[in-house]
Backbone as a printed PyTorch tensor [residue, N CA C, xyz], in Angstrom:
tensor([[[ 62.7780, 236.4680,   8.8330],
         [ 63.3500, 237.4280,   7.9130],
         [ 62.9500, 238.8210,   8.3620]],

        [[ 64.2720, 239.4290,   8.3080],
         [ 63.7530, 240.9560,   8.4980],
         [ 63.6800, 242.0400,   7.1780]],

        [[ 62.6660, 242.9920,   7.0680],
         [ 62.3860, 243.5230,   6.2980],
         [ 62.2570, 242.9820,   4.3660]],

        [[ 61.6960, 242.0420,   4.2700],
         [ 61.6280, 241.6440,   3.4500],
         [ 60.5520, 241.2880,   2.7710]],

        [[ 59.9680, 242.1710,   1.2960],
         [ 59.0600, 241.4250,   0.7390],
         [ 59.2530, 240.4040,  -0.6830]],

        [[ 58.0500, 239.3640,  -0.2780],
         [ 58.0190, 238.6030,  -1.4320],
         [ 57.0640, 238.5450,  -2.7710]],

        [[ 57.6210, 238.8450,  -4.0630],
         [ 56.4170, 238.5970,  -5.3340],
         [ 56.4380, 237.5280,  -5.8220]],

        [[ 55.5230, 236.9610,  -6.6950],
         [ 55.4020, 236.2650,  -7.7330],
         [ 55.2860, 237.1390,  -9.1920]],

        [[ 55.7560, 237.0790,  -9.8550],
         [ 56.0220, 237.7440, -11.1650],
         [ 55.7020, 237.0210, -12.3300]],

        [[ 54.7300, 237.3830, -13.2270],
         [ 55.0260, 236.3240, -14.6880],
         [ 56.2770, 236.4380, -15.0600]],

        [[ 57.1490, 237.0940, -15.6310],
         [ 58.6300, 236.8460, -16.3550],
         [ 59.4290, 238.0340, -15.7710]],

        [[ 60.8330, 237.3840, -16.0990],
         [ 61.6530, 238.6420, -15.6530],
         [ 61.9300, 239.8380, -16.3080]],

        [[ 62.3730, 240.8230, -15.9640],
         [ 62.5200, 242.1870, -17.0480],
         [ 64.2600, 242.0020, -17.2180]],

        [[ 64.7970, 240.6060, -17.0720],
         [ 66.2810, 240.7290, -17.2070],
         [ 66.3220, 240.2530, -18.3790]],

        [[ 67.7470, 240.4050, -19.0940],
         [ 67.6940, 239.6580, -20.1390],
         [ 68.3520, 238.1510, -20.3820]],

        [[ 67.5440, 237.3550, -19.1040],
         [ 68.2160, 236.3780, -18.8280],
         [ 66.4140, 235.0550, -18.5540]],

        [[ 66.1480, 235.2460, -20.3790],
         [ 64.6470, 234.8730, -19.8400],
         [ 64.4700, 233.6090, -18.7430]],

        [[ 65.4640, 232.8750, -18.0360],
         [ 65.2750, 231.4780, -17.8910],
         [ 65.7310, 231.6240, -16.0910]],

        [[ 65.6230, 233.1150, -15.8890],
         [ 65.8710, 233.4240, -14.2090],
         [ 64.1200, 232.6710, -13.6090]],

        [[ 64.3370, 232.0370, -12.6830],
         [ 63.4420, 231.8320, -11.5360],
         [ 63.3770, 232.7570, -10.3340]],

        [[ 64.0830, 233.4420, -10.5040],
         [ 64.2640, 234.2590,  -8.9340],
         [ 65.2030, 235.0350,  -8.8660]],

        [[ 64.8670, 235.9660,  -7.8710],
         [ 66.0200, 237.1720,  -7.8120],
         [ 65.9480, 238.0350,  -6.3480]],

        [[ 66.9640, 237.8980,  -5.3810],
         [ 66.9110, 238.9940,  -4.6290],
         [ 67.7450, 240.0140,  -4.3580]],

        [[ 66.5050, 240.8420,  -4.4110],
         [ 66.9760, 242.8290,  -4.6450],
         [ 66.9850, 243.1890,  -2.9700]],

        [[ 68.2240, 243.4990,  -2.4880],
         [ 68.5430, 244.0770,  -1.1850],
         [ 70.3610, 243.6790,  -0.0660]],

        [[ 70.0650, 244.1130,   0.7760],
         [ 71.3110, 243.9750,   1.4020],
         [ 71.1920, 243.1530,   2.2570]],

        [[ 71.7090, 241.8120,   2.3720],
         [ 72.1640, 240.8110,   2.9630],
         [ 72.0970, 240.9390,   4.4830]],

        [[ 71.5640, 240.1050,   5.5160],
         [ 72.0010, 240.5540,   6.9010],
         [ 73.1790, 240.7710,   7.1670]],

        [[ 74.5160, 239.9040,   6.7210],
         [ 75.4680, 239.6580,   6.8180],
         [ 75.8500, 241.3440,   6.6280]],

        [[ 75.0330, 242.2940,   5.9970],
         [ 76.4310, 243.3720,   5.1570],
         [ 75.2710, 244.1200,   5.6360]],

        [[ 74.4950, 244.5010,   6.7980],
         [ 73.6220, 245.1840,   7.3680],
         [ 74.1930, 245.9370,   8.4730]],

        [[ 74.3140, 247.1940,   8.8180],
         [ 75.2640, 247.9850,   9.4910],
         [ 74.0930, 248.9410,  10.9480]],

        [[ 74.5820, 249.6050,  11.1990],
         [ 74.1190, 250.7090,  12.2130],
         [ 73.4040, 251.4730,  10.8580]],

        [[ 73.9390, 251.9120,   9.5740],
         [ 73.5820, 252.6600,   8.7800],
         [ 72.1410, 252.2870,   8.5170]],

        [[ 72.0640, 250.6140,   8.5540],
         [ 70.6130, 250.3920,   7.9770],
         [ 69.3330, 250.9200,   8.9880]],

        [[ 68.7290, 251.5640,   8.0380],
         [ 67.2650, 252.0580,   9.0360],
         [ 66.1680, 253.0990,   8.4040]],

        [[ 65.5420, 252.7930,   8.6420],
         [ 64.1450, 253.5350,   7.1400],
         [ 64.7790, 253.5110,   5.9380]],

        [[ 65.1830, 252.0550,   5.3190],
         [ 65.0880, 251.5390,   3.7980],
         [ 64.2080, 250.9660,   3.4550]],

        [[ 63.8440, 250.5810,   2.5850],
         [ 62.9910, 250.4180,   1.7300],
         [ 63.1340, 248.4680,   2.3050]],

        [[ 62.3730, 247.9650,   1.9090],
         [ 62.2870, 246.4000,   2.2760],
         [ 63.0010, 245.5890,   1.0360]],

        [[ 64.0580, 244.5690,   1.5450],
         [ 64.4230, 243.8900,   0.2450],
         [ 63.3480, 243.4580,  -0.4910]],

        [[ 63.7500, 242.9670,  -1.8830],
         [ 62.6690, 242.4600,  -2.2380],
         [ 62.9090, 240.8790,  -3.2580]],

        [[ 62.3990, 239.7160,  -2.7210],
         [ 62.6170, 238.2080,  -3.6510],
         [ 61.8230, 238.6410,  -4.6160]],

        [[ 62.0450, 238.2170,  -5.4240],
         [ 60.5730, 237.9110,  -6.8990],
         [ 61.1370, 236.1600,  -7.0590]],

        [[ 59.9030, 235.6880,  -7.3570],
         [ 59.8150, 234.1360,  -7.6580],
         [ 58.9450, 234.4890,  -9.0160]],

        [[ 59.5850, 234.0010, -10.1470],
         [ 58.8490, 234.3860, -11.6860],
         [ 58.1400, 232.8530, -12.3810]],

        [[ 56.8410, 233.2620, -12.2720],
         [ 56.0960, 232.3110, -12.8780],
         [ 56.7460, 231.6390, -13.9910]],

        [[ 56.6650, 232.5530, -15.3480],
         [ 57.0680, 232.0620, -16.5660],
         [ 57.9630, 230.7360, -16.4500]],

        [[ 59.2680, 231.3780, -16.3760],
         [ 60.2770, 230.5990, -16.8560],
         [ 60.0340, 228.8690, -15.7620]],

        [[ 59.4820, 229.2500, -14.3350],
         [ 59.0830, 228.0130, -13.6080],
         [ 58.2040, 227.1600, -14.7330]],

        [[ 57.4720, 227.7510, -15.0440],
         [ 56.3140, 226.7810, -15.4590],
         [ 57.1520, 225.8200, -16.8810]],

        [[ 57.8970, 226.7370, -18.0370],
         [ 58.3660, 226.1740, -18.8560],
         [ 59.0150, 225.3000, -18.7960]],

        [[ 60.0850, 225.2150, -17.3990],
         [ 60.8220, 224.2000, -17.0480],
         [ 60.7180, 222.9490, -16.9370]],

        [[ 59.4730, 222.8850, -15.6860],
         [ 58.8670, 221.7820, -15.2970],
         [ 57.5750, 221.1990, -16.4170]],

        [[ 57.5160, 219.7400, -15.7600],
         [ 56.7850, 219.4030, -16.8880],
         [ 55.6150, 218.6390, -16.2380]],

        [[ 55.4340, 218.5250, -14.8850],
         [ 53.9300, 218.1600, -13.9340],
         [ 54.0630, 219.3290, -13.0740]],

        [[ 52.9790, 219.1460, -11.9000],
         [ 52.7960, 220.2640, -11.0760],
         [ 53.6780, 219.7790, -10.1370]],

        [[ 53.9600, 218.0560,  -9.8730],
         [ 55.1090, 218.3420,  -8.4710],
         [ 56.3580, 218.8310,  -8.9970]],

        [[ 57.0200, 218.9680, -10.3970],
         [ 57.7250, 219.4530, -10.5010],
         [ 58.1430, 221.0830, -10.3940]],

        [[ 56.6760, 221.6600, -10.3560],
         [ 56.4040, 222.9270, -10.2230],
         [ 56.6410, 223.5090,  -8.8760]],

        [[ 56.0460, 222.5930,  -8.1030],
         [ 55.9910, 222.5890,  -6.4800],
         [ 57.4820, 222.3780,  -5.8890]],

        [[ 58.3790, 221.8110,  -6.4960],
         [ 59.7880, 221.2620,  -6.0690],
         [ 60.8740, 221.9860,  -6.5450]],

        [[ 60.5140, 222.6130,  -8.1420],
         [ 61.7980, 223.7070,  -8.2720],
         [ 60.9720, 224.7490,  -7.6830]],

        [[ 59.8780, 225.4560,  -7.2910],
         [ 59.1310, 226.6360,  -6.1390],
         [ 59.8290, 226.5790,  -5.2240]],

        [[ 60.0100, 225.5310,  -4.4260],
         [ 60.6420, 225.3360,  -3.2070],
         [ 62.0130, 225.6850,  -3.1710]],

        [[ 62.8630, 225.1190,  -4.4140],
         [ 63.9560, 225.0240,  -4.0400],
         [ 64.5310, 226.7590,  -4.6170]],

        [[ 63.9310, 227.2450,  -5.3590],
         [ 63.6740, 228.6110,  -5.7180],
         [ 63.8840, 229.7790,  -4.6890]],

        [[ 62.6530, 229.5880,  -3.7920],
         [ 62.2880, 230.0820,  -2.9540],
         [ 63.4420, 230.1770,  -1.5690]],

        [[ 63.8570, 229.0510,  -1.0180],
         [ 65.3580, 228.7020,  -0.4560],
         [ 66.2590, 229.3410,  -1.0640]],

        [[ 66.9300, 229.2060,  -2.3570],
         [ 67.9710, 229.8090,  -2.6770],
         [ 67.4820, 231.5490,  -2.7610]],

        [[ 66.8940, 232.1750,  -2.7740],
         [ 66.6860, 233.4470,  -2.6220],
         [ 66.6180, 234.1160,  -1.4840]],

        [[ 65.9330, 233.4400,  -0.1590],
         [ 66.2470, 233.7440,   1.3110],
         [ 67.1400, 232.9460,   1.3760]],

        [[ 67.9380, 232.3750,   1.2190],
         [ 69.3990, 231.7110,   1.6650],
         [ 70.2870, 233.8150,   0.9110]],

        [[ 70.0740, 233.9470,   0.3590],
         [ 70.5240, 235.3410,  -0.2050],
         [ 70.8220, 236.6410,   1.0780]],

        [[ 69.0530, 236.5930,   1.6770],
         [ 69.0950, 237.3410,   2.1320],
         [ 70.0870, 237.0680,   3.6890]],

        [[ 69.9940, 235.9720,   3.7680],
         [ 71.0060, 235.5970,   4.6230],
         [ 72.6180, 235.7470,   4.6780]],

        [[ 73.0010, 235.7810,   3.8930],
         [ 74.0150, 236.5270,   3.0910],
         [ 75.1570, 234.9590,   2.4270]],

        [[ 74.1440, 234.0630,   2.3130],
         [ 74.9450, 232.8210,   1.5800],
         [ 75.2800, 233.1050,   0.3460]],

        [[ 75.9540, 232.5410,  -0.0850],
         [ 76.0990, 233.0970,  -1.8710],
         [ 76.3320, 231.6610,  -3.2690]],

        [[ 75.9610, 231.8040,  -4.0680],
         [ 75.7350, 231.0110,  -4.8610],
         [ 76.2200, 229.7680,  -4.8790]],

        [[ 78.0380, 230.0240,  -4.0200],
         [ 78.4230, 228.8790,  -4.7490],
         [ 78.2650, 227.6490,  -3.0640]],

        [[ 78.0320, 228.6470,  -2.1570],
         [ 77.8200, 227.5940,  -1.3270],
         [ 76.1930, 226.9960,  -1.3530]],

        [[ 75.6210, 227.4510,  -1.9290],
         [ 73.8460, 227.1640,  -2.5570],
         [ 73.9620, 225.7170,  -3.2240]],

        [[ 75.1900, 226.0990,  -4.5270],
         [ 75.0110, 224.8790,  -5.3360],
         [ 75.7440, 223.5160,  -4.7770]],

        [[ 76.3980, 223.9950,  -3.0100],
         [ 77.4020, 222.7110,  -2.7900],
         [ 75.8310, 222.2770,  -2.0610]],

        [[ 75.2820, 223.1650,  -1.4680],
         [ 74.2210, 222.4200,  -0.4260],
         [ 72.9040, 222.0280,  -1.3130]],

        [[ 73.2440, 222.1680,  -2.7140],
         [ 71.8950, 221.1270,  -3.9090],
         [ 70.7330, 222.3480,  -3.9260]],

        [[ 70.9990, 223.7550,  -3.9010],
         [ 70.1020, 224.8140,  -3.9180],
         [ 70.3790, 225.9480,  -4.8360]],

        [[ 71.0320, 224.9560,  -6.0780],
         [ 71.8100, 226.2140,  -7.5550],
         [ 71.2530, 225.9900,  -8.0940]]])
């Protein structure tokens, strides 16, 4: 991955309390000559709503993972609906 940082967050500031993840930036795919001294995308992976979901720790460990994938699948410039054909929605 280029230019990209990753957080862990307790909850989201969206009003969508039940987000796991979110990435803030421009896609390689839609990355130009223009791009150059920007700021670094940025994933957040949000504690909260993970933890409420799951109900052991491998379940914690397995939607993390699959979390984590669908958000750099982002920065890659995949988009949701081919996420949820490849079992990563």
């Amino acid at each position: 991955m280029d230019n990209v940082a990753v957080f862990v967050e307790d909850e989201p500031e969206s009003d969508d309390p039940e987000l796991l993840g979110l990435y803030e930036g421009t896609p390689l795919t839609e990355r130009g000559e223009w791009y150059a001294g920007v700021l670094p995308d940025r994933i957040t992976i949000y504690r909260g709503p993970t933890l409420r979901m799951c109900e052991s720790r491998e379940d914690v460990v397995a939607e993390t993972e699959i979390t984590v994938v669908h958000e750099i699948a982002h920065h890659f410039g995949i988009d949701d609906e081919r996420l949820h054909a490849l079992g990563y929605g």
